[in-house]
C-alpha positions in Angstrom: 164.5 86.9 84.5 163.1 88.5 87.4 159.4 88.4 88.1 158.3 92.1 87.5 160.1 91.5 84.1 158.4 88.7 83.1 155.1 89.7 83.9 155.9 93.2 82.3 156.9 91.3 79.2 154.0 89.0 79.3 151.3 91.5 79.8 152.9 94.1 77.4 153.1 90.8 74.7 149.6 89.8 75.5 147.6 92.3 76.4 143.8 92.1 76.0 143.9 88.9 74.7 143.5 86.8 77.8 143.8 87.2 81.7 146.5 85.8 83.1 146.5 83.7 86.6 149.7 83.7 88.6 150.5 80.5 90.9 153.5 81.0 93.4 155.4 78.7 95.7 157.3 80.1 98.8 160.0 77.4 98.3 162.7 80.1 99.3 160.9 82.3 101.4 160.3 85.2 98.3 156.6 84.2 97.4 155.3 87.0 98.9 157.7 89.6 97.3 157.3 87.3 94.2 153.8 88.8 94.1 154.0 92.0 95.0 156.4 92.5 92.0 154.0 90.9 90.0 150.9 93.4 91.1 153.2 95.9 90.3 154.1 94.4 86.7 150.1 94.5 86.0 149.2 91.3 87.5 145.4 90.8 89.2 145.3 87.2 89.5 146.9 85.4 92.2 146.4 82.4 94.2 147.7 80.6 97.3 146.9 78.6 99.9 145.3 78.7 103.1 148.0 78.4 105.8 150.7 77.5 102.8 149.7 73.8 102.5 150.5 72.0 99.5 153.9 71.8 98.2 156.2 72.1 95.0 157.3 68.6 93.7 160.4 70.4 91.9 161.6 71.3 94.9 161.8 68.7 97.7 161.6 70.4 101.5 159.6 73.4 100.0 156.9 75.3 102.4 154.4 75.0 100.0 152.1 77.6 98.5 151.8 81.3 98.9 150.1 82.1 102.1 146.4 83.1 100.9 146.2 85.7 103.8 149.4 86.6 103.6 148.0 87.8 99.5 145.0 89.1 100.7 147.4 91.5 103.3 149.5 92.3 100.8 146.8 93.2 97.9 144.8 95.4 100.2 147.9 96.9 101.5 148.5 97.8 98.0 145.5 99.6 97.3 143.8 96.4 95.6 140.5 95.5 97.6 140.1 91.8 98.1 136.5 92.2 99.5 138.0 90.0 102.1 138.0 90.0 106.0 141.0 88.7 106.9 140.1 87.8 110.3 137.7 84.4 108.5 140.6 83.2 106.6 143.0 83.7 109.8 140.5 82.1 112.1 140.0 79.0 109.4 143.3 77.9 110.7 142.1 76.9 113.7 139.7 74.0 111.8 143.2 73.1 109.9 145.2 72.8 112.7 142.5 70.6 114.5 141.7 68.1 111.3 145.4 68.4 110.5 147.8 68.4 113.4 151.0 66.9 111.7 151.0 70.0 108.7 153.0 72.9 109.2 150.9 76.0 108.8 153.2 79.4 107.8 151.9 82.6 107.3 152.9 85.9 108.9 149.2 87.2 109.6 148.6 84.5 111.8 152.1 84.7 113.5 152.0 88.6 113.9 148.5 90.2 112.8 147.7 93.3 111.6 150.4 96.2 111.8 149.0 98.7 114.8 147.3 101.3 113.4 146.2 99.1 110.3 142.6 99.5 109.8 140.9 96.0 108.6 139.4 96.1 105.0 135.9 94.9 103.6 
């Protein structure tokens, strides 16, 4: 079952009862997309990770989390504010990668920025 569908369902099937929190893991690269389907489906809770740390023990050589300003692109992009300037969590990652040297940081703000013409939110 694909993600929009299962949130669909599980918001239709639930609805005002309880808020829902979505976790997603980038094991294959779709985490992003993942949530986008999922703010489409009525979702408004997600969480990630700074940089993608962590990992998935179900899946053995996964990237890890979600990229947390990878989300907070892709909320505000959708016409969800965040309230959150994404140049702090971006420039976070230079603490990481300092305290942490051996991790593998992902993310595709950090690699590539802001599309031109983009205009920063909060």
């Amino acid at each position: 079952m694909s993600i929009y569908r299962y949130r669909a369902f599980i918001i239709f099937r639930y609805r005002g009862q309880t808020i829902f929190h979505l976790s997603l893991h980038d094991s294959r690269g779709m985490g992003i997309a993942n949530a986008s389907a999922a703010l489409d489906a009525g979702a408004r809770v997600l969480d990630g990770s700074l940089g993608g740390l962590g990992g998935c023990p179900f899946a053995p050589g996964a990237t890890g989390n979600v990229v947390f300003e990878d989300l907070v692109f892709l909320c505000e992009s959708k016409g969800f504010p965040t309230g959150i300037d994404i140049d702090k969590p971006v420039a976070v990652r230079g603490i990481l990668k300092s305290e942490m040297p051996d991790e593998q940081l992902y993310g595709g703000m950090a690699r590539a920025g802001l599309p031109c013409g983009t205009a920063k939110a909060a």
